[in-house]
C-alpha positions as CSV (number, residue, x, y, z in Angstrom):
1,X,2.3,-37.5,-18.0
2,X,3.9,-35.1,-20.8
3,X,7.2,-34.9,-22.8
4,X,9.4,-32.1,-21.4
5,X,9.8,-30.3,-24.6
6,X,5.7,-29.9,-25.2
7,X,5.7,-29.0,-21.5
8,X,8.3,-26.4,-22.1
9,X,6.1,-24.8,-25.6
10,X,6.0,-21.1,-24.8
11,X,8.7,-21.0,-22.3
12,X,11.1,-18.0,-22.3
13,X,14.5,-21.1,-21.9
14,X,18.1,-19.7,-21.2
15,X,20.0,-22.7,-20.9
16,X,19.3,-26.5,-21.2
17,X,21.7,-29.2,-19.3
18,X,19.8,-32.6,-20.7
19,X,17.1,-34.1,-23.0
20,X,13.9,-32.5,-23.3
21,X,12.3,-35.9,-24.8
22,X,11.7,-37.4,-21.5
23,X,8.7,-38.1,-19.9
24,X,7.5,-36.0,-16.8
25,X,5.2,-37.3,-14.4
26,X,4.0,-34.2,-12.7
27,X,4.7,-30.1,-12.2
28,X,5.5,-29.2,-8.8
29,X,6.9,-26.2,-7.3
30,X,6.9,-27.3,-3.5
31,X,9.5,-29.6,-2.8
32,X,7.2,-32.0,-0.3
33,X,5.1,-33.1,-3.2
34,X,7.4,-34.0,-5.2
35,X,7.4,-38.1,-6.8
36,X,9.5,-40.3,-9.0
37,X,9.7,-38.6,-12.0
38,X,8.4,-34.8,-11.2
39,X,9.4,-31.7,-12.8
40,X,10.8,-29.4,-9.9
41,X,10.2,-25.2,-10.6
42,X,12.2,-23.2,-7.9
43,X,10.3,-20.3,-7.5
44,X,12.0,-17.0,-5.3
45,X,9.0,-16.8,-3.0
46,X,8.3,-14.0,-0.9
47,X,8.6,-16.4,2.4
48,X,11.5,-18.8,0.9
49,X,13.6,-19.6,-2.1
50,X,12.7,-23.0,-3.8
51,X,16.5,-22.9,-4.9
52,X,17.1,-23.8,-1.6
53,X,15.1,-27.0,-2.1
54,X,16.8,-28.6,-5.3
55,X,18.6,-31.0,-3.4
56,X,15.4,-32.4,-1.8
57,X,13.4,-32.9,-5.0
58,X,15.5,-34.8,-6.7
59,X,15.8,-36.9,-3.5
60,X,12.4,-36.9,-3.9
61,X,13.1,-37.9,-7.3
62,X,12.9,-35.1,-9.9
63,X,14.2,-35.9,-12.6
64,X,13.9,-31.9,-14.1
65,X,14.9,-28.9,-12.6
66,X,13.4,-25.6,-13.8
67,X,15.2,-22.7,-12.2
68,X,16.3,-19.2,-12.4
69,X,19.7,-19.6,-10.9
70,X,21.3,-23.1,-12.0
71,X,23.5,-25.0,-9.5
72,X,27.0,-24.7,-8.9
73,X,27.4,-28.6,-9.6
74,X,24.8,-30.9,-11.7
75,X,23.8,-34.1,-11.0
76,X,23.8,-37.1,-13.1
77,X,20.4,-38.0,-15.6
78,X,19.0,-34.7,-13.8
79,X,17.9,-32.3,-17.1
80,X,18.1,-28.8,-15.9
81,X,16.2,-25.7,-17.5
82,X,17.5,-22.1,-16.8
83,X,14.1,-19.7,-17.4
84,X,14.5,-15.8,-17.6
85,X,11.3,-16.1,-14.8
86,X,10.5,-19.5,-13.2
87,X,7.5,-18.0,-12.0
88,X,5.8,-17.2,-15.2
89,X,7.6,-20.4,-16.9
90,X,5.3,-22.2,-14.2
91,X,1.7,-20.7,-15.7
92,X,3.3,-21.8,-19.0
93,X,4.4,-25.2,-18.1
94,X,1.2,-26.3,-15.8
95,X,-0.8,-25.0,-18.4
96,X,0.8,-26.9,-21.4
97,X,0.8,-30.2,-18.9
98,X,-3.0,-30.3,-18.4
99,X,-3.2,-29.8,-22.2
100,X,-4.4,-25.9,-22.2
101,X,-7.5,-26.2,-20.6
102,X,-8.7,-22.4,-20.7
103,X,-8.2,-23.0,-24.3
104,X,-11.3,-25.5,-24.2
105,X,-13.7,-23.6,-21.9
106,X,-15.1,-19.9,-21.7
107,X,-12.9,-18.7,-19.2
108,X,-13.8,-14.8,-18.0
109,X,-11.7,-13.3,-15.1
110,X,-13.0,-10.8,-13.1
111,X,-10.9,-8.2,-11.3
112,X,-11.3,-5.4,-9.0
113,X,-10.8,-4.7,-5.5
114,X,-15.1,-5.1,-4.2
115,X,-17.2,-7.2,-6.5
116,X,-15.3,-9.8,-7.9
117,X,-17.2,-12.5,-5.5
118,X,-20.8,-11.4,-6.1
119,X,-20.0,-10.6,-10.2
120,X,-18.2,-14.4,-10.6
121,X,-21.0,-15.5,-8.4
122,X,-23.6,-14.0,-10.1
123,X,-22.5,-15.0,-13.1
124,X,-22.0,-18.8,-12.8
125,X,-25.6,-18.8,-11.1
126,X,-27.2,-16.8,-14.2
127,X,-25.0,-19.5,-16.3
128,X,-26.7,-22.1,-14.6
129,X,-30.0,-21.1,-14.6
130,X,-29.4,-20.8,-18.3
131,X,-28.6,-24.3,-18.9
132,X,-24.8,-24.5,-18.9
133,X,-22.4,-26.5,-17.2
134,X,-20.2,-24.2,-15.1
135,X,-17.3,-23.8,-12.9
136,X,-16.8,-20.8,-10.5
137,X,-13.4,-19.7,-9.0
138,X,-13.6,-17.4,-6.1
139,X,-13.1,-16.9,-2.3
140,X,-15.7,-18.2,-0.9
141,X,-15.8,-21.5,-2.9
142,X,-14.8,-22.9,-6.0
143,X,-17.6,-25.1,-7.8
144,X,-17.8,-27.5,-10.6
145,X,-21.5,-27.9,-11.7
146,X,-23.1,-29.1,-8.3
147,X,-19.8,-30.1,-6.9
148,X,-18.5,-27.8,-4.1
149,X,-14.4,-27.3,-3.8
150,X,-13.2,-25.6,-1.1
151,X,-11.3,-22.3,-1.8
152,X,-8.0,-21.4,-0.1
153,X,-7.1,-18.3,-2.2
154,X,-8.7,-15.6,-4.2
155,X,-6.9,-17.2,-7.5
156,X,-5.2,-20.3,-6.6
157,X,-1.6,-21.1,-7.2
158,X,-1.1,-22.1,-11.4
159,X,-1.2,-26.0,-10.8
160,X,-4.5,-25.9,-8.4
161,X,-5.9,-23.4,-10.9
162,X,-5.0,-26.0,-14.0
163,X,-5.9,-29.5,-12.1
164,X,-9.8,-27.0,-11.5
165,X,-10.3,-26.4,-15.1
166,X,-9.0,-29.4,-16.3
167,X,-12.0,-31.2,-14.5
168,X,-14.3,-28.7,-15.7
169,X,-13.2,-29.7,-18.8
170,X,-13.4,-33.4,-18.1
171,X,-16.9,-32.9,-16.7
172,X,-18.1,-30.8,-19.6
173,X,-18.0,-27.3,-18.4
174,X,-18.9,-24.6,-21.2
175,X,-18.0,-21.6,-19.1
176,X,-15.7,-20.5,-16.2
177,X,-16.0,-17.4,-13.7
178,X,-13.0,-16.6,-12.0
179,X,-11.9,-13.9,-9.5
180,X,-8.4,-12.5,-10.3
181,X,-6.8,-11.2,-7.5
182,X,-3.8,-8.8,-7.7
183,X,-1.2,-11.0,-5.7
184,X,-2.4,-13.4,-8.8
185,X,-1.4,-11.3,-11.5
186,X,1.8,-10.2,-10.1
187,X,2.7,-13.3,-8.8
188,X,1.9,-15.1,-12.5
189,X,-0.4,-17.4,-11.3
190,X,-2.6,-16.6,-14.4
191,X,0.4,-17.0,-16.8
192,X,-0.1,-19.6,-20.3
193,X,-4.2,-19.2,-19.3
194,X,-6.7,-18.1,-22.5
195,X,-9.5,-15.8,-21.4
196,X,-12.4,-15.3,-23.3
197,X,-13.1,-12.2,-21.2
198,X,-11.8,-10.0,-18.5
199,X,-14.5,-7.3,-16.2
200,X,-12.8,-4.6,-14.5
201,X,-15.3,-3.8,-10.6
202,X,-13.2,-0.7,-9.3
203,X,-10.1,-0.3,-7.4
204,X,-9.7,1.5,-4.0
205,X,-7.1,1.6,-0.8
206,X,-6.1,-2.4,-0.4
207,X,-3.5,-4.7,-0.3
208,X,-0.2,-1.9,0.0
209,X,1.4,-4.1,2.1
210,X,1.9,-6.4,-0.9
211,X,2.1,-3.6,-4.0
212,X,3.6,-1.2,-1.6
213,X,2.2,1.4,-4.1
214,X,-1.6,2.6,-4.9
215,X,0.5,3.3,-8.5
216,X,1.6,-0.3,-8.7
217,X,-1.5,-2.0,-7.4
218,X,-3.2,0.0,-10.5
219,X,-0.4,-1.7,-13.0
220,X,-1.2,-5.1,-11.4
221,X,-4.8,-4.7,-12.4
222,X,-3.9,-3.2,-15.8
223,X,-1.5,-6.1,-16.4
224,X,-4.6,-8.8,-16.5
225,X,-6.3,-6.5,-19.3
226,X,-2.9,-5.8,-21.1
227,X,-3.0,-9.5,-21.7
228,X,-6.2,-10.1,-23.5
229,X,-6.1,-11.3,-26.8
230,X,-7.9,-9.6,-30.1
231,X,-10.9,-12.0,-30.0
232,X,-11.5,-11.4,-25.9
233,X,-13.9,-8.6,-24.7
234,X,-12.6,-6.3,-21.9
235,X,-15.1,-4.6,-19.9
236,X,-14.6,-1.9,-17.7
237,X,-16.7,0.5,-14.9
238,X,-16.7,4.1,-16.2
239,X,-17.8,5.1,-13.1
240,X,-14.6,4.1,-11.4
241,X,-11.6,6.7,-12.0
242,X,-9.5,3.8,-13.0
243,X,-12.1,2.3,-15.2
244,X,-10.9,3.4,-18.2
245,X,-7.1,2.9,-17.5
246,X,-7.5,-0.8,-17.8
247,X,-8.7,-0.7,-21.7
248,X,-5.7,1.5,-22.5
249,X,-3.3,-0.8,-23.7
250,X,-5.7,-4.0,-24.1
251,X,-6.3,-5.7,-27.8
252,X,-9.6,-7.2,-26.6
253,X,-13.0,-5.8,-27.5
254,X,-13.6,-3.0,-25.5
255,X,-16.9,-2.6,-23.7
256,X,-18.5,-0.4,-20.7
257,X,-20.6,-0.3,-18.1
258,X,-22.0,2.5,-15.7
259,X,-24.4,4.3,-13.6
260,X,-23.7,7.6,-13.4
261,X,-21.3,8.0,-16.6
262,X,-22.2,7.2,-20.5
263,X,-21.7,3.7,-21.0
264,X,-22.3,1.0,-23.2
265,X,-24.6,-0.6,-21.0
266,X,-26.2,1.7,-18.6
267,X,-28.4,1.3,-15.7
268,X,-30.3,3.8,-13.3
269,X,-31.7,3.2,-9.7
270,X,-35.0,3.9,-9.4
271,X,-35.5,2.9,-5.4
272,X,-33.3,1.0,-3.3
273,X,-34.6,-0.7,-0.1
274,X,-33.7,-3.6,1.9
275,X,-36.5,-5.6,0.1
276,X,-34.2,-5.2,-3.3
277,X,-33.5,-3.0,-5.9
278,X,-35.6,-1.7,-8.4
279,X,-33.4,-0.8,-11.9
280,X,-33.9,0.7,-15.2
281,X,-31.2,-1.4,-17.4
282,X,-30.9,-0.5,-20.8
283,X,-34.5,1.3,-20.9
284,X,-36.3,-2.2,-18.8
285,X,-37.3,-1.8,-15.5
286,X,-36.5,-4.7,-13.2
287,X,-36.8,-5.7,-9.8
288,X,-33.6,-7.4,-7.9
289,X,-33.5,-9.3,-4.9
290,X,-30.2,-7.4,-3.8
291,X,-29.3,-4.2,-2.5
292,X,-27.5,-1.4,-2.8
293,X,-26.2,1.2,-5.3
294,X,-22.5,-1.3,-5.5
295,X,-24.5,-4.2,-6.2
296,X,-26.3,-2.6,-8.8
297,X,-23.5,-1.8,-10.5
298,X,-22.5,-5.5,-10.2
299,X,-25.6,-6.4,-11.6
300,X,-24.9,-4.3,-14.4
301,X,-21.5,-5.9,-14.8
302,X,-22.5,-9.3,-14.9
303,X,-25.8,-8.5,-17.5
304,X,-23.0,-6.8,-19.5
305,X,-20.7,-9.8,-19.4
306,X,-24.2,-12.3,-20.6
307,X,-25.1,-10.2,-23.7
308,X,-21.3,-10.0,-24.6
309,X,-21.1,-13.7,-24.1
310,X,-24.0,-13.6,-26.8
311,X,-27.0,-14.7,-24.1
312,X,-31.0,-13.3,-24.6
313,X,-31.0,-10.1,-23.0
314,X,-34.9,-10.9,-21.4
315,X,-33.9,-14.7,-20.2
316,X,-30.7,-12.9,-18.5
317,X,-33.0,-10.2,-16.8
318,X,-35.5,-12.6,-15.6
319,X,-32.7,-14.9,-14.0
320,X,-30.8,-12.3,-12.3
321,X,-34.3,-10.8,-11.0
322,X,-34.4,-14.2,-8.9
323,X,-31.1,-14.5,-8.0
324,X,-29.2,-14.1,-4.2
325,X,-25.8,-12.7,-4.3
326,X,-22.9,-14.2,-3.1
327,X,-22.7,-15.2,0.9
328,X,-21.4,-12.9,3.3
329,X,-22.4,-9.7,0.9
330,X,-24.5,-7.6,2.3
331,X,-25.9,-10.7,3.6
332,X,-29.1,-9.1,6.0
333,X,-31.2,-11.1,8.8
334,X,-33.8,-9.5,11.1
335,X,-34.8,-10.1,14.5
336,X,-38.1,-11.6,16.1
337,X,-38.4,-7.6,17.5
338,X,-36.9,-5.8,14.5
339,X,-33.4,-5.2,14.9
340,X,-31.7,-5.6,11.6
341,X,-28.1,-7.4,11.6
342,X,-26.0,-7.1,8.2
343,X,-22.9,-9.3,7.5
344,X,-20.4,-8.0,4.9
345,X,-16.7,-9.1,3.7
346,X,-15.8,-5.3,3.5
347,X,-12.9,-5.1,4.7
348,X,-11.5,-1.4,2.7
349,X,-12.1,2.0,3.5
350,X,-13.9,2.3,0.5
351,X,-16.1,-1.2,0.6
352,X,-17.0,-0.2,4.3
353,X,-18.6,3.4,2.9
354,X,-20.4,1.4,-0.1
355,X,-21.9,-0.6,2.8
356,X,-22.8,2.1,5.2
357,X,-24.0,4.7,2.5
358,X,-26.3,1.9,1.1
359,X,-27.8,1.4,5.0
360,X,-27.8,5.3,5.0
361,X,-29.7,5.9,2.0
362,X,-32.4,3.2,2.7
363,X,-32.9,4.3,6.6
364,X,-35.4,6.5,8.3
365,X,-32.7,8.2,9.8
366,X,-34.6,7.7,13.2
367,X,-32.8,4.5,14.1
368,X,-29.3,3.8,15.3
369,X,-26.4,2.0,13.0
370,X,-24.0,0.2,14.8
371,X,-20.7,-1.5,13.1
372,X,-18.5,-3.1,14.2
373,X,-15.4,-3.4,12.8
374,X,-11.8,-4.7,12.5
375,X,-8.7,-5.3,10.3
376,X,-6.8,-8.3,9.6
377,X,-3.2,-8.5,11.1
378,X,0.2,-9.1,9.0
379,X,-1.8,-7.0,6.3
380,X,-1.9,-3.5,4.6
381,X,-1.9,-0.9,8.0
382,X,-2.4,2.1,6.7
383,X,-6.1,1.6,5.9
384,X,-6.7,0.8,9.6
385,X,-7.2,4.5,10.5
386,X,-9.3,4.7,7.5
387,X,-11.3,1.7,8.3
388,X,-11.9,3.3,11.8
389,X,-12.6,7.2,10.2
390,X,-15.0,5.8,7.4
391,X,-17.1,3.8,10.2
392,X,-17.8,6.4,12.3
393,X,-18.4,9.0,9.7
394,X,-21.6,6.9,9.0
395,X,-22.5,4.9,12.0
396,X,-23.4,6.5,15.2
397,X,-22.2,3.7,17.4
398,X,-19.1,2.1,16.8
399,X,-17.1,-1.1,17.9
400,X,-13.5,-1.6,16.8
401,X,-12.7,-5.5,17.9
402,X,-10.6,-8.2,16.5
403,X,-10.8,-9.8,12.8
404,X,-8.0,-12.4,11.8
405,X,-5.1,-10.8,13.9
406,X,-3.4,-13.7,12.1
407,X,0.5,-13.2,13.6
408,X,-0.4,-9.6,15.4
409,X,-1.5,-8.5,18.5
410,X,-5.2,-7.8,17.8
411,X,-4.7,-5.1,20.6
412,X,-2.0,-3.2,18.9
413,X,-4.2,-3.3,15.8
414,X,-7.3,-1.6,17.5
415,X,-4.8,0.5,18.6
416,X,-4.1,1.7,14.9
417,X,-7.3,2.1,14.0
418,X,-8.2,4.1,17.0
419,X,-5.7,6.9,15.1
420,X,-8.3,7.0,12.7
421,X,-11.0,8.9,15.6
422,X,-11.3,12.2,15.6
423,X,-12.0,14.0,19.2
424,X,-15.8,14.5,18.0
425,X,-16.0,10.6,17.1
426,X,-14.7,9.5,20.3
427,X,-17.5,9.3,22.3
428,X,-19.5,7.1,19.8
429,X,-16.4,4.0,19.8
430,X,-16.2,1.3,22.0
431,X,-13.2,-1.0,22.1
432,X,-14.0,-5.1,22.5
433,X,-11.0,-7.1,21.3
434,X,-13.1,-10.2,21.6
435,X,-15.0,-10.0,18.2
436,X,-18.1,-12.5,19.9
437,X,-19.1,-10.5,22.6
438,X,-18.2,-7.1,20.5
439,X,-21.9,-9.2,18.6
440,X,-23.5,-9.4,21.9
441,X,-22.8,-6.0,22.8
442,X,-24.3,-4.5,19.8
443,X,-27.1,-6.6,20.1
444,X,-27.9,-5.8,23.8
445,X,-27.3,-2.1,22.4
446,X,-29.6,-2.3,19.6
447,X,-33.3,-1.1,20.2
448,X,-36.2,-2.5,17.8
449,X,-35.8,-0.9,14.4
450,X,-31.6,-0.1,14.8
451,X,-29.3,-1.7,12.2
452,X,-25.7,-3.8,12.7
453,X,-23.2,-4.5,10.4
454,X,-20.7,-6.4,11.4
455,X,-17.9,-6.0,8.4
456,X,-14.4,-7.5,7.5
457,X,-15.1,-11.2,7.6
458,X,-18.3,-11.8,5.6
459,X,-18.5,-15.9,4.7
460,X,-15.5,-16.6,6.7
461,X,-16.2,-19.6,9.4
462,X,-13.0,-18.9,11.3
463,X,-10.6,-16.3,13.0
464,X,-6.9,-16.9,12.9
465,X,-5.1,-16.3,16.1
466,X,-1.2,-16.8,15.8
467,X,-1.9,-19.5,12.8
468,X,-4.8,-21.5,14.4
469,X,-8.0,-20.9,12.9
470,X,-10.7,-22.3,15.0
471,X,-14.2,-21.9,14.4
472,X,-16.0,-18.8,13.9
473,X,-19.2,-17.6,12.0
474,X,-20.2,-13.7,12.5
475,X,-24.2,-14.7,10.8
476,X,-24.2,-17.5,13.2
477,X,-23.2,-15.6,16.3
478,X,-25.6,-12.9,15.3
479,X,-28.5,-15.3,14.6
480,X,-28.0,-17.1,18.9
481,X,-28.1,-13.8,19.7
482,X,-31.0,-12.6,17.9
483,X,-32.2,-15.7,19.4
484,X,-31.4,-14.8,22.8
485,X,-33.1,-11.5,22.7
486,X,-36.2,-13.3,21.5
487,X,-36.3,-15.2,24.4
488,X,-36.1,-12.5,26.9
């Protein structure tokens, strides 16, 4: 419970019908959770307008209403607030109810379109091992200490993402890691929160469909470093193109990191295998239980982020030299006759070739890669082709199937990848729509010593077909048929 006016501290306010000394019970901005006493935000949503629902929360029993439009007619004893942007009035105001939470917790964002899972991850396991109290924000899972919280977004909506570091709070967290997706920072779901530090990954071809622009999805990224404060550190990948677009306007500390570029904390691979990573950081060499040359530049982005967060540079080495990534990256098992099966989230052109160029520089070259691939439905479908086009340029057998098809006809959306083929790839694809036995058939194709990757759904336990998800586990499916190929 909060007075209105201390909820509204920091709000951009146009117009006030009412008292703002009365008490509010809760924030909403969905009508169907609305109680006695709520504060109702009507927020123009992509799928509906939460003007439409004004009527219904205070049947509900609002007693405030925080638009951008106001109502034709008021109500009697309803206050009503007119915002210049109900959604960023909504950061403000959840963060101001649950008392400013990121104010009393080391809260780092990381943002980028590959890495943000294994660099949070990474992070609030280092943390950990360190002897903090921690909360992690991500897709797979969000965490407090031991205590594991299911994740339904990237970057949860601003009252979810309040209520979660409010508890850490409550339970004595010292630090937060949290992925910050794009849709979160133009959507302002990240609005009225403090961050002690912000780390840039990289940013390739994804989510168009939402930022309609490559240009825009840039500015979406910038935006979160843009709003730093002076006593924040920003830390960027110089080896990205980008990288050093997203300090340009920042007031936070600047800081880099890179492998192939001068940086201010530098790293250089000295072998890579599927047994780990060996790395010369900062003039130590150290061994690493992951792979690959993108995961050592998430290593390097996550040892950056310790030492800036004032940790021993040789306790944060020796952790991270112990430590598993995040599930569903590069995530590797290997069959009782050899056949190695990979499961990765990539699900971008780009992510797909940091993947298959990693498999590609630790290979013989005398074995057979085979991926198999697909791409969500009612999302960005001009990378399909590219999905398709990057697979094959590194794989020499290749099996577009089905991955969320979500609202789509998974069909039709093989169908756009298959644009991506050229005339001399054809005769390496195979088309399965039905993603399990697309697994089985690379498995029954697979000789001892060939290596699968199975890409775009990493940790995911479920497809969505027309908005059921049921169950379904790619590293389980791989693992009854490694089984089954055992047995034979």
């Amino acid at each position: 419970m909060a007075v209105l006016k201390d909820i509204l501290y920091g709000v951009a306010l146009e117009h006030v019908v009412g008292s703002t000394d009365v008490e509010v019970t809760a924030v909403h901005f969905d009508s169907r959770k609305v109680a006695e006493g709520s504060l109702f935000v009507a927020i123009k949503g992509t799928v509906s307008d939460g003007h439409l629902f004004i009527k219904t929360a205070i049947d509900k029993g609002a007693k405030v209403i925080v638009c951008d439009t106001l109502p034709n007619a008021f109500e009697d004893s309803i206050i009503y607030v007119k915002v210049a942007d109900a959604g960023k009035a909504l950061g403000i105001m959840a963060a101001n109810f649950y008392q400013q939470p990121s104010k009393k917790i080391k809260l780092v964002g990381i943002t980028g379109t590959n890495g943000k899972t294994t660099v949070a991850t990474l992070l609030y396991k280092l943390f950990r091992e360190l002897g903090f109290k921690v909360g992690l924000i991500s897709t797979v899972e969000n965490q407090i200490n031991d205590k594991i919280i299911p994740s339904t977004h990237t970057t949860p909506d601003p009252i979810a993402l309040n209520i979660l570091l409010n508890d850490m709070v409550i339970l004595g967290c010292d630090y937060c890691f949290m992925e910050v997706s794009s849709h979160a920072i133009a959507q302002h779901r990240i609005e009225g929160l403090t961050f002690t530090g912000g780390i840039f990954t990289n940013i390739t071809h994804d989510h168009l469909d939402f930022h309609l622009t490559f240009d825009n999805y840039i500015k979406a990224k910038k935006a979160f470093f843009d709003g730093l404060n002076k006593s924040a550190f920003a830390l960027t990948n110089t080896d990205d193109k980008n990288g050093m677009v997203m300090l340009q306007n920042t007031a936070a500390h600047k800081k880099t990191y890179g492998l192939k570029t001068l940086a201010d904390f530098k790293a250089k691979i000295i072998e890579n295998q599927f047994s780990g990573l060996h790395l010369d950081i900062d003039n130590q060499e150290v061994y690493f239980k992951l792979v690959g040359s993108f995961n050592a530049s998430n290593l390097l982005a996550v040892y950056g982020a310790a030492l800036l967060l004032d940790q021993d540079k040789t306790k944060v080495l020796t952790i991270l030299s112990k430590l598993n990534g995040a599930e569903g990256r590069f995530d590797y098992i290997i069959s009782p006759n050899g056949i190695i099966g990979i499961v990765d989230y990539a699900h971008t052109p780009d992510a797909i070739e940091n993947v298959l160029s990693t498999v590609d520089n630790i290979r013989s070259k005398t074995e057979t890669v085979i991926t198999i691939i697909g791409c969500g439905g009612d999302r960005d479908k001009t990378k399909r082709p590219l999905m398709a086009q990057t697979a094959c340029d590194w794989s020499d057998k290749v099996i577009l199937t089905s991955d969320n098809p979500r609202t789509e006809n998974p069909e039709q959306i093989i169908k756009e990848m298959q644009v991506g083929v050229s005339p001399v790839n054809q005769k390496k694809v195979l088309s399965i729509t039905d993603r399990k036995e697309a697994i089985r058939t690379a498995c029954h194709l697979a000789k001892p010593g060939d290596i699968i990757l199975i890409a775009g759904k990493g940790h995911e336990k479920y497809q969505e077909v027309n908005g059921v998800r049921t169950h379904f586990d790619d590293k389980e499916i791989l693992a009854d048929c490694f089984i089954q190929l055992g047995s034979n």
